[in-house]
RONUMAR-990786 format. One line per 3 residues: number of its first residue (from 1); their letters; for each residue x, y, z of C-alpha. Coordinates in steps of 0.05 Angstrom, whole numbers, padded with zeros to 5 digits. Layout:
% residues N
NUM = A = X,Y,Z; ...
END
This chain:
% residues 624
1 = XXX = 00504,-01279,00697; 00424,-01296,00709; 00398,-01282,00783
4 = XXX = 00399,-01324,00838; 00325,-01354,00842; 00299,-01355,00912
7 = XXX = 00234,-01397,00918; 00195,-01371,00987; 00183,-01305,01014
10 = XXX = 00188,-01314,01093; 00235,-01289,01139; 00293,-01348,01115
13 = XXX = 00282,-01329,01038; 00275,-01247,01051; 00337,-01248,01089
16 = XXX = 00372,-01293,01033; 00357,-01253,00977; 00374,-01187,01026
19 = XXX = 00436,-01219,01039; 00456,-01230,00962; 00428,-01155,00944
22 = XXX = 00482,-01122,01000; 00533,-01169,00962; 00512,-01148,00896
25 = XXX = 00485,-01214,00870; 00412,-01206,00837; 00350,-01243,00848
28 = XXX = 00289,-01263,00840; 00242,-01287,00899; 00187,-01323,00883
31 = XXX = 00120,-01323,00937; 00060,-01366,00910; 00026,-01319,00961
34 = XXX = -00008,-01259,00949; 00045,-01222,00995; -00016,-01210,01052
37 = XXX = 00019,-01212,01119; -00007,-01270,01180; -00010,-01230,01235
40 = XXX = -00035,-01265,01289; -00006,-01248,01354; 00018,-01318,01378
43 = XXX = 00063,-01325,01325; 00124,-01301,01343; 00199,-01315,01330
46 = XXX = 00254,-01308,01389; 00322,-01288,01358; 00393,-01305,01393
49 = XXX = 00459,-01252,01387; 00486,-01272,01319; 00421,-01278,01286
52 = XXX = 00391,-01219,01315; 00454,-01178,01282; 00453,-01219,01216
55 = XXX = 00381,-01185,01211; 00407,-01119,01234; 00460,-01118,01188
58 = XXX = 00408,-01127,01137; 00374,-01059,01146; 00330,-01083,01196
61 = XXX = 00364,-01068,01268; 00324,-01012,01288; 00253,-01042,01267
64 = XXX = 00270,-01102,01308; 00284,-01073,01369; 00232,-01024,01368
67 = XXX = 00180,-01079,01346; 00217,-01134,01402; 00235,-01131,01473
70 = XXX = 00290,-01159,01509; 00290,-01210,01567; 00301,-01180,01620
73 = XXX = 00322,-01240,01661; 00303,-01315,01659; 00269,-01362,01716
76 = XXX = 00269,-01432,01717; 00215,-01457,01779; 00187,-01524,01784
79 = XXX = 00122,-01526,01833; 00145,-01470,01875; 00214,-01471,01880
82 = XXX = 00266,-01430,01843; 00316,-01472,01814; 00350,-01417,01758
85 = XXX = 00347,-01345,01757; 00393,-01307,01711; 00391,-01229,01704
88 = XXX = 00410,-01200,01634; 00441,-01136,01646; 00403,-01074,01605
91 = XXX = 00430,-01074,01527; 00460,-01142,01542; 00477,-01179,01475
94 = XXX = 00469,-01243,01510; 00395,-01224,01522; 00341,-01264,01469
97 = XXX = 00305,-01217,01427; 00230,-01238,01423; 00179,-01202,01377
100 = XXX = 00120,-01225,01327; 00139,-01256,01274; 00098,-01216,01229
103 = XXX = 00136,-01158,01246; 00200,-01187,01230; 00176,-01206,01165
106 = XXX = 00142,-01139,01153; 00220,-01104,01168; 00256,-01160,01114
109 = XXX = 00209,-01144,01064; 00212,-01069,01059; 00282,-01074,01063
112 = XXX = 00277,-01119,01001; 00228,-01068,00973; 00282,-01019,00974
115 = XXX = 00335,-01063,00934; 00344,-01054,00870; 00372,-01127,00859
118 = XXX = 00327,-01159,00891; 00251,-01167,00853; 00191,-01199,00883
121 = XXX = 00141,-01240,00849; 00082,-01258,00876; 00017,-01305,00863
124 = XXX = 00057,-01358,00818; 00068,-01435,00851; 00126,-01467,00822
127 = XXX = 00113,-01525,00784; 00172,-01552,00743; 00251,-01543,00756
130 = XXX = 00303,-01567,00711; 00372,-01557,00710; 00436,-01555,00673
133 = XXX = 00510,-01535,00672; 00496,-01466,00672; 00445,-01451,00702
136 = XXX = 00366,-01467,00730; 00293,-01460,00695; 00234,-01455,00744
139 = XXX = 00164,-01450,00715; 00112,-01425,00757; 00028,-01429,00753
142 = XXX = -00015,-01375,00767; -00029,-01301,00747; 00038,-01282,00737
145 = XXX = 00061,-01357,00720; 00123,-01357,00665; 00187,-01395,00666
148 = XXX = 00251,-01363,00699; 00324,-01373,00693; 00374,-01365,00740
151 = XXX = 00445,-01392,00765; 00426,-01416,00830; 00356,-01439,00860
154 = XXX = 00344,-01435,00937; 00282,-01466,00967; 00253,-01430,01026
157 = XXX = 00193,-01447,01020; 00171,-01483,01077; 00156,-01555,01117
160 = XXX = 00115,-01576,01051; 00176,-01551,01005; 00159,-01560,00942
163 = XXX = 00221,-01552,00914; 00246,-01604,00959; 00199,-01644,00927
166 = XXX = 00221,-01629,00855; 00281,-01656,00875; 00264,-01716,00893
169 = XXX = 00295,-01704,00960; 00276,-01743,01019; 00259,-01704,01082
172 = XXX = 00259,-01764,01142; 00245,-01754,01215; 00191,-01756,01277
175 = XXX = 00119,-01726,01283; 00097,-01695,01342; 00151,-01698,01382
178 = XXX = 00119,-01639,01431; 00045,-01603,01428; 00038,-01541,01455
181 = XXX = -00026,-01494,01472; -00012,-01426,01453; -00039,-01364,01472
184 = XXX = -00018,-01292,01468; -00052,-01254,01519; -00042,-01178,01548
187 = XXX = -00037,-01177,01620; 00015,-01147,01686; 00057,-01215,01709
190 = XXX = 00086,-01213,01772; 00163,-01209,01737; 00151,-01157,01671
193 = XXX = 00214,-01166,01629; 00231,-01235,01648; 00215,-01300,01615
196 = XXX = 00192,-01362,01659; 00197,-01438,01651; 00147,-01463,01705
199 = XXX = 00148,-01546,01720; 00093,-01569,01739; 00046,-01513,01759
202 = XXX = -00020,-01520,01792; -00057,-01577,01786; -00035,-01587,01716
205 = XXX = 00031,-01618,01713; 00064,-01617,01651; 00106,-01543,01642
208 = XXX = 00085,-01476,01618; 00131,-01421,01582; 00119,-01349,01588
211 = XXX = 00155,-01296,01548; 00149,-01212,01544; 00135,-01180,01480
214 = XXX = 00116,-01100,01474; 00067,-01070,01505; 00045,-01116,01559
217 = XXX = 00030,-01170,01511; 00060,-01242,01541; 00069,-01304,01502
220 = XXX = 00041,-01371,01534; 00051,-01444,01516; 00021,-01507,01563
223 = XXX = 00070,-01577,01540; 00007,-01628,01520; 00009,-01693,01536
226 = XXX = 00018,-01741,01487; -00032,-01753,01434; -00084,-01720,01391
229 = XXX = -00130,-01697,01434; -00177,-01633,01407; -00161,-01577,01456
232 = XXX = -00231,-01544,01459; -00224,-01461,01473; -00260,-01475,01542
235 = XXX = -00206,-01516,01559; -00152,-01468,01534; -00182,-01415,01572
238 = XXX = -00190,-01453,01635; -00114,-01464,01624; -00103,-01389,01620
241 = XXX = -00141,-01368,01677; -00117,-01430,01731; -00039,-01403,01720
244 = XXX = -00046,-01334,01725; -00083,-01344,01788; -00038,-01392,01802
247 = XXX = 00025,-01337,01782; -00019,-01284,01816; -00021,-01313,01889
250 = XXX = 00054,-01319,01916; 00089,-01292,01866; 00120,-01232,01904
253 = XXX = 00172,-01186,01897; 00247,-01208,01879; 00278,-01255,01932
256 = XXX = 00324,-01215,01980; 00287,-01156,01989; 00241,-01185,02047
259 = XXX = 00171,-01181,02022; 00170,-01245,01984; 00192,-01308,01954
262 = XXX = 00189,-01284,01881; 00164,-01351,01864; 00098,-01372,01825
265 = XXX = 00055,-01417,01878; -00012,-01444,01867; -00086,-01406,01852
268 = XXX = -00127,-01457,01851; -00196,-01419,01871; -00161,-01359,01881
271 = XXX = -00182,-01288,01839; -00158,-01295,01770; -00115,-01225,01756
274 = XXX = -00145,-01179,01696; -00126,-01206,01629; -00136,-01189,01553
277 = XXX = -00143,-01261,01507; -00113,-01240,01443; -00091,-01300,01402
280 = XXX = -00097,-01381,01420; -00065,-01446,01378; -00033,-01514,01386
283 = XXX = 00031,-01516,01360; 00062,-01577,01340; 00136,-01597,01335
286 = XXX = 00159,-01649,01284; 00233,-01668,01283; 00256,-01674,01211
289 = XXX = 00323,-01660,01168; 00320,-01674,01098; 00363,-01722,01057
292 = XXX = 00406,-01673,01029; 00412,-01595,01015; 00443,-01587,00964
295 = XXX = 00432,-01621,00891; 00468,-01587,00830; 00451,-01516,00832
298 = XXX = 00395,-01516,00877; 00401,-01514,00953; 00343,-01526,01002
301 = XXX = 00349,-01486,01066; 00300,-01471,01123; 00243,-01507,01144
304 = XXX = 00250,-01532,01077; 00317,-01565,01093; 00296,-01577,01170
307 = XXX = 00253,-01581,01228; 00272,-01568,01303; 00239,-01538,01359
310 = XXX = 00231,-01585,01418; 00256,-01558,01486; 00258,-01489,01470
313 = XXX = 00305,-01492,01406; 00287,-01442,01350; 00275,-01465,01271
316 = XXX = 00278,-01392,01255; 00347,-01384,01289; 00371,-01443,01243
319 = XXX = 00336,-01424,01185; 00377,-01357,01185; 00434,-01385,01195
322 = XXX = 00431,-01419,01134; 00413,-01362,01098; 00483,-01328,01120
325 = XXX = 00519,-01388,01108; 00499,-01394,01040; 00490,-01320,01022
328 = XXX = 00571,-01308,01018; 00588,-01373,00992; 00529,-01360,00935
331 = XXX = 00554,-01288,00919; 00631,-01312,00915; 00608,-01370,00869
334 = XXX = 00572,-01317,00825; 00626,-01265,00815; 00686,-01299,00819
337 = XXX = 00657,-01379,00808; 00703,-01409,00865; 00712,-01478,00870
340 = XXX = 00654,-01531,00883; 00674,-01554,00949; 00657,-01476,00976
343 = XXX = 00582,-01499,00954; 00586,-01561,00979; 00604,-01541,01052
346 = XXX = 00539,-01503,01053; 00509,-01576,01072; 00565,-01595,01112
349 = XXX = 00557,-01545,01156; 00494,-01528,01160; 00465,-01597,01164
352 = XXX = 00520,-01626,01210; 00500,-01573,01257; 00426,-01585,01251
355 = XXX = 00437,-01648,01261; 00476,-01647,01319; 00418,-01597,01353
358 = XXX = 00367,-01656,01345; 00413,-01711,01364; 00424,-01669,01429
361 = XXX = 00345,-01662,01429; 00333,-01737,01422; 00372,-01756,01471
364 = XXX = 00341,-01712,01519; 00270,-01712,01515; 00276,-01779,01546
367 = XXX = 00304,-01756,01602; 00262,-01685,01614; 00193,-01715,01596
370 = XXX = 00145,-01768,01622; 00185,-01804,01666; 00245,-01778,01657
373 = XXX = 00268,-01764,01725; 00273,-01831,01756; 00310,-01839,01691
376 = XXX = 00357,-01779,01694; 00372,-01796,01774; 00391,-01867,01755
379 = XXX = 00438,-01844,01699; 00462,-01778,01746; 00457,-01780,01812
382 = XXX = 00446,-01713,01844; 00454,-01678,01778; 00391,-01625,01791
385 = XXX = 00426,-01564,01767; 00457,-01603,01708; 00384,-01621,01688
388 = XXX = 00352,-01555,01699; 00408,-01531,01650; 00384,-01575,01604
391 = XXX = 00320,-01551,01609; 00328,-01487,01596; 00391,-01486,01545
394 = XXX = 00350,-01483,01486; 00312,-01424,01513; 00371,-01379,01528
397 = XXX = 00416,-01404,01462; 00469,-01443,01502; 00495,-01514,01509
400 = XXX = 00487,-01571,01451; 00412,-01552,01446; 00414,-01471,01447
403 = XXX = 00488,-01445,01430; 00509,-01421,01353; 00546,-01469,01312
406 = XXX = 00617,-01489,01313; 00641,-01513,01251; 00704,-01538,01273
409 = XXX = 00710,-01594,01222; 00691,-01555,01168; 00716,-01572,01096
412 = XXX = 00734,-01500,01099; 00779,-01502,01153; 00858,-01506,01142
415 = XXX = 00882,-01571,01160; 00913,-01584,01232; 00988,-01576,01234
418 = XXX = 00985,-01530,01171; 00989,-01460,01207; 01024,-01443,01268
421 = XXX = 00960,-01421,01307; 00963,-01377,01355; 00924,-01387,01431
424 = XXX = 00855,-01342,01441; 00792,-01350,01467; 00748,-01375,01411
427 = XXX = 00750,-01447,01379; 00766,-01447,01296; 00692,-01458,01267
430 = XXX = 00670,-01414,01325; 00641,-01348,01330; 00679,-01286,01342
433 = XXX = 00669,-01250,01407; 00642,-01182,01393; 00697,-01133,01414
436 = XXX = 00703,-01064,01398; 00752,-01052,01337; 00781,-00985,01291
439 = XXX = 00765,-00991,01226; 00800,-00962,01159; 00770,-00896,01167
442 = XXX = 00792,-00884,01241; 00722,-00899,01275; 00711,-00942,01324
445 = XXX = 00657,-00999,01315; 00649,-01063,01333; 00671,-01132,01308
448 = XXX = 00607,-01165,01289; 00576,-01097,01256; 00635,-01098,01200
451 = XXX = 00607,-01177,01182; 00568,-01193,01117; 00624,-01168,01049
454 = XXX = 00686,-01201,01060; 00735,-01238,01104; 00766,-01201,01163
457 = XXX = 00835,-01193,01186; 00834,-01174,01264; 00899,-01155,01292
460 = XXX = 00904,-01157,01373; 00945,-01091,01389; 00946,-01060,01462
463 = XXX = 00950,-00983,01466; 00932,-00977,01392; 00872,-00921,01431
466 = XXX = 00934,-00874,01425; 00946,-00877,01352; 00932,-00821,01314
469 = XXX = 00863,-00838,01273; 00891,-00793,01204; 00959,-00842,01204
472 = XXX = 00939,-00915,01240; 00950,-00942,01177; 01024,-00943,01176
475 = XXX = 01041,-00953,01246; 01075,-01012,01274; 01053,-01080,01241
478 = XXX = 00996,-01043,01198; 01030,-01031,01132; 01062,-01112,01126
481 = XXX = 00993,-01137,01147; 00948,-01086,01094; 00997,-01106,01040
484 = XXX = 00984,-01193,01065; 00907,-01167,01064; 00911,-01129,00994
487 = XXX = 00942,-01203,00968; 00889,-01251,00995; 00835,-01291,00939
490 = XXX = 00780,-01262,00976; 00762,-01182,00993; 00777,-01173,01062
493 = XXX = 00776,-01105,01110; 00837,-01093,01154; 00811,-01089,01235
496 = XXX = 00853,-01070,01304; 00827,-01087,01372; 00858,-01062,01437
499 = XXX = 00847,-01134,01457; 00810,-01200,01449; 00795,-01253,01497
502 = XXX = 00856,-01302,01504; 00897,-01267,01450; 00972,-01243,01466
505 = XXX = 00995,-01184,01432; 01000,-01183,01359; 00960,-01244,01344
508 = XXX = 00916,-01234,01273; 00855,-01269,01269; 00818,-01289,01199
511 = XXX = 00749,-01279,01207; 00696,-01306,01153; 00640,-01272,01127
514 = XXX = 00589,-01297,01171; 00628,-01292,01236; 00672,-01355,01248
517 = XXX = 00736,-01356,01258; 00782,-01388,01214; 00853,-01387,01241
520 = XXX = 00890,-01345,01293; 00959,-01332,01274; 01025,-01309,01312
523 = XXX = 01040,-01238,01290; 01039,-01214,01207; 01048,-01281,01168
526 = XXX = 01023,-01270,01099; 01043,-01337,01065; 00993,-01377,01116
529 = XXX = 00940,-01318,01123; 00937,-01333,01046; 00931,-01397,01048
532 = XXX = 00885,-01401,01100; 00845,-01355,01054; 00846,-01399,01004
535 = XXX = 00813,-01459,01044; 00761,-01405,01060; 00744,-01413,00987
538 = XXX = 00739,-01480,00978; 00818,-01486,00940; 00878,-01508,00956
541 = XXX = 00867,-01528,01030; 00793,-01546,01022; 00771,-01617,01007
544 = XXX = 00778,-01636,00934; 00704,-01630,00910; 00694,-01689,00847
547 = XXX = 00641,-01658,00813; 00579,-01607,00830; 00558,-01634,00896
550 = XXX = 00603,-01695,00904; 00631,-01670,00972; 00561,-01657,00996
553 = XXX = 00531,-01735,00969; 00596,-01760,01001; 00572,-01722,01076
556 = XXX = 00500,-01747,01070; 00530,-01818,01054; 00572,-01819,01121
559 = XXX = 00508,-01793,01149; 00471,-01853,01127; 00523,-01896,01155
562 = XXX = 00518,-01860,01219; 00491,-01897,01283; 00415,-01924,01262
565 = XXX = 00360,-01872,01257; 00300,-01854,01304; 00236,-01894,01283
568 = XXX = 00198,-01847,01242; 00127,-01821,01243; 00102,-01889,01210
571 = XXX = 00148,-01931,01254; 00198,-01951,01203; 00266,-01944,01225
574 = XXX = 00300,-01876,01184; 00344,-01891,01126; 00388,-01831,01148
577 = XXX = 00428,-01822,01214; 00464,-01766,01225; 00543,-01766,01242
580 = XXX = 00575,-01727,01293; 00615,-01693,01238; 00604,-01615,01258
583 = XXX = 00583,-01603,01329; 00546,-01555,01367; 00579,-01529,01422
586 = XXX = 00604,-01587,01451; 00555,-01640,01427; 00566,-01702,01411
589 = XXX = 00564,-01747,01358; 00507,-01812,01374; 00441,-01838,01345
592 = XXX = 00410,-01799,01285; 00342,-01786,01270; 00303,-01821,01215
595 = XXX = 00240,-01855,01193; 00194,-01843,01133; 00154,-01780,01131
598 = XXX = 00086,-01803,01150; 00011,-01773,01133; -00012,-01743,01196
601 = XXX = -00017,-01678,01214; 00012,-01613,01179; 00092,-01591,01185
604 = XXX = 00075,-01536,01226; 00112,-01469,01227; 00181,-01456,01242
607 = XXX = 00202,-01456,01317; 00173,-01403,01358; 00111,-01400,01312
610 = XXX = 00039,-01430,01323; 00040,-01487,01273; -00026,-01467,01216
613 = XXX = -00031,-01538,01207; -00028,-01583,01273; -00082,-01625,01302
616 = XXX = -00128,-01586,01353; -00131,-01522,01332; -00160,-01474,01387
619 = XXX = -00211,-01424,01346; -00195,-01361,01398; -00235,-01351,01456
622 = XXX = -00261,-01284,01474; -00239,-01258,01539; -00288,-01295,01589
END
């Protein structure tokens, strides 16, 4: 079978085509680039728990961390008070991993380099696509332009995809939703380790973000007001040096030890503390989620597929969770060729979720921006804390705006009624908790490190720490449940865990590939565990499909007859609104974002990242 064709070499389309390699599935990733690396400082990429890990399962874990750091804690202040301070504990997976994005992309691709199904091919720009029943045909321009065939096609390649474009695919949504000045800077803050979300700082207004990377090198963005106004490197500078004065002046030691308030105060006038200017920018945020994701045998996913990033929320976190989404589906599809609907749920999925994260964005941007908080009293009276939470959700990776998908009405998932679930901690669609588990072999590992081949069959058994590690295998339950394991459609690895959170005794769990949880079952019941298997796959309990991307057309029609669309960036209302059809931790379904793509000002990069082609571009000071 030809190679899965992968059109885009950043972090989304390295991990993809990483992802296929450890699953045996060739391909061939295309980069119109000559594969030189943008390493500016300021563009950087903040990973949650389950992406982080999808990357480290990759081959990348120990580049990461050594090129990252680790929030130490989080503050929330507005002026000078201290409305949220949480304290990761050291090696806490809950803690955001925060590094350069150049570095990230550096580890992905010399983990590529090292694959010998994967090939990269760089300096051609794709220029025709055309597909049949078997397979795809790209033909790229350039030096090492020639056409290529493969069974699947997977653009990654950006805000300006071009394979999006190929496809005729429509991509609506809102410009400039947020502005940022960005600068990456080397200086000693008054809390190292921590990142801060400061309201209304100095004479200012507006809110700043700060965020640790290695060595003493900090992350800043300054929210802009609204509009298009050039932000001139004076000004940028004059930014820089008014808040760390400004952070420089009260704030003291942590609360509770008697010395200080901990808090940031004002500088104005005050000694600005030594600094080294390394990187400036504007980034700007555009809103957008294209039409559809899937079309045939070519998928779109990443900023290709989506743009988020207001209020702290991450494009790069989304963008790799599409690439494991669509990495196991892809690789079952090519070896065994499961059913349609498996490909199709890529999009229902992945874009409900999306969705959902900018409906929860839209809604509240009103509320946390310019004049929101007469707003935001009127609606909640005396709801401070529950607005401060909003603030920062998408920051730490919780709530509607921050917290990984749950894809609890999945076309994957058995239908209700079908299997007599069993009570534990963690939602169907949901992620597993990461708990410490014994593998086949006797060692001891952990849940979310045995992720990535095949399904996963958990089973919750107290005192199993006594079992002898040469004979586990055929104690108690294990033989019945190996032998329902052995039987299921997909490959799938036998686990036992001392315990898991709201499981009784005995309960199995049927874990997918990329970490949600399918079904929790009573005790050894191989009938449903295969049959809940099966809907993993797209048969017997998944949605009849109706043809190569029927199930997917039929999802983006709902969407369309969703609640009306967010004007767009030309002020036309958006042809697509998105349905509450797959949530995000508990958001809900509501308006949808639309509107016509309009001409302004570049996509930008992916969330986290100083946008190469936003209005306003800051040319880098030197340090003054």
């Amino acid at each position: 079978m030809d190679p899965v064709i992968v059109v885009g070499a950043g972090p989304v389309g390295l991990s993809l085509a990483l992802a296929l390699a450890r699953r045996g599935v060739p391909s061939i990733l295309l980069d119109e680039t000559p594969g030189t690396e943008d390493t500016r400082p300021a563009r950087t990429a903040v990973l949650r728990q389950d992406t982080a890990g999808f990357v480290g399962r990759l081959g990348c874990g120990g580049v990461l961390e050594s090129a990252g750091t680790h929030w130490s804690g989080w503050r929330t202040v507005r002026r000078r008070r201290l409305l949220e301070h949480v304290v990761f504990e050291p090696g806490a997976a809950a803690s955001p991993l925060h590094l350069p994005q150049h570095a990230l992309t550096r580890a992905l691709r010399a983990a590529l380099t090292r694959e010998e199904l994967a090939r990269i091919v760089t300096g051609g720009r794709l220029a025709e696509l055309e597909q049949d029943e078997h397979g795809v045909s790209a033909h790229t321009r350039g030096p090492n332009g020639t056409w290529w065939r493969g069974s699947y096609l997977v653009g990654c390649d950006g805000p300006r995809s071009t394979v999006r474009k190929l496809l005729d695919i429509r991509f609506p949504g809102r410009t400039a939703v947020e502005r940022h000045a960005v600068a990456a800077l080397r200086a000693e803050l008054p809390w190292p380790g921590e990142a801060l979300l400061h309201r209304s700082p100095s004479r200012h207004g507006g809110e700043v973000c700060a965020r640790p990377l290695p060595d003493g090198v900090w992350r800043l963005d300054w929210l802009l007001p609204p509009g298009r106004e050039l932000v001139t490197p004076d000004a940028l500078v004059a930014r820089i040096r008014d808040t760390l004065a400004g952070w420089a002046v009260d704030a003291l030691p942590d609360p509770g030890d008697g010395t200080g308030t901990g808090r940031p105060g004002r500088g104005a006038g005050r000694p600005v503390p030594p600094y080294e200017l390394l990187d400036t920018g504007v980034h700007t945020v555009h809103h957008r989620l294209a039409r559809r994701w899937r079309q045939g045998r070519a998928f779109l996913a990443g900023d290709a597929a989506h743009l988020v990033g207001a209020l702290g929320t991450q494009g790069l976190d989304e963008g790799l969770r599409d690439a494991e989404n669509l990495a196991w589906k892809l690789a079952l599809a090519w070896h065994q060729g499961a059913p349609e609907a498996l490909l199709d749920s890529y999009q229902s999925e992945r874009r409900g979720a999306v969705a959902a994260r900018l409906r929860a964005a839209d809604r509240a941007l009103p509320l946390l921006r310019e004049g929101g908080a007469a707003r935001w009293r009127t609606a909640l009276p005396g709801a401070v804390r529950g607005r401060t939470a909003m603030l920062t959700d998408g920051y730490l990776g919780r709530g509607p705006l921050g917290a990984p998908p749950v894809y609890a009405r999945s076309p994957l998932a058995p239908p209700a009624g079908q299997t007599a679930g069993a009570p534990v901690g963690t939602l169907p669609g949901a992620p597993v908790a990461d708990v410490p588990v014994t593998a086949a072999d006797g060692s001891v590992t952990r849940l979310r490190d045995r992720l990535g081949q095949g399904l996963l069959v958990l089973l919750v058994a107290p005192g199993t720490g006594v079992w002898d590690r040469r004979h586990w295998r055929s104690a108690g339950l294990m033989p019945q449940l190996t032998g329902a394991a052995e039987a299921l459609p997909m490959d799938a690895e036998v686990l036992v865990a001392e315990s898991y959170p709201g499981a009784a005794a005995h309960t199995v769990l049927l874990v997918r590939p990329d970490g949600h949880l399918v079904t929790a079952l009573p005790g050894v019941r191989p009938a449903e565990l295969h049959a809940c298997a099966e809907a993993v796959r797209g048969g017997a309990y998944g949605r009849s499909a109706g043809g190569k991307g029927a199930a997917a057309d039929r999802q983006a029609s709902a969407d369309a007859g969703a609640s009306g669309g967010v004007g767009g960036s030309d002020g036309v209302v958006g042809d697509v609104g998105v349905a509450g059809d797959v949530g995000v931790a508990g958001g809900a379904g509501g308006a949808g974002v639309g509107g016509e793509p309009g001409a302004g000002t570049g996509a930008g990069a992916s969330g986290g990242s100083v946008a190469s082609g936003g209005s306003g571009m800051a040319s880098g000071p030197q340090v003054p």
